[in-house]
C-alpha positions, 0 to 999 in steps of 0.5 A: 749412655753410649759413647759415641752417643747412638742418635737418630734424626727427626727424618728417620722413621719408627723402625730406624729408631726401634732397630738401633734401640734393639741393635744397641739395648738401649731405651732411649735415643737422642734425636739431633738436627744435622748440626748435631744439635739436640732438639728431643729424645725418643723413647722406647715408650714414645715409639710402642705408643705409635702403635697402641692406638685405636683402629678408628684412630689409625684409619683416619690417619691413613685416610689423612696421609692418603687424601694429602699425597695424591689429592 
């Protein structure tokens, strides 16, 4: 673990996470609300899992985030 601790907030994206990860050589990141607070961790699993998904998969989720932001 680093100290200061590298840690990321629930609002930040994917590649935020995975550009520290990379940045630092790190695995794992604490995620913390804006209190500082721990409420999980990511890894790097979590965060290749995000893109390892089935095509039909990744089209209903587009469709979903399309049909809620201009419908």
């Amino acid at each position: 673990m680093t100290a200061p601790a590298i840690t990321v907030h629930p609002q930040q994206t994917a590649v935020d996470a995975m550009r520290l990860m990379d940045e630092h050589g790190i695995i794992c990141l604490p995620v913390v609300d804006y209190h500082g607070r721990l409420i999980g961790v990511l890894s790097r699993h979590d965060l290749i899992r995000v893109f390892v998904r089935a095509d039909q998969d990744l089209a209903d989720e587009i469709q979903h985030d399309l049909n809620h932001h201009f419908a």
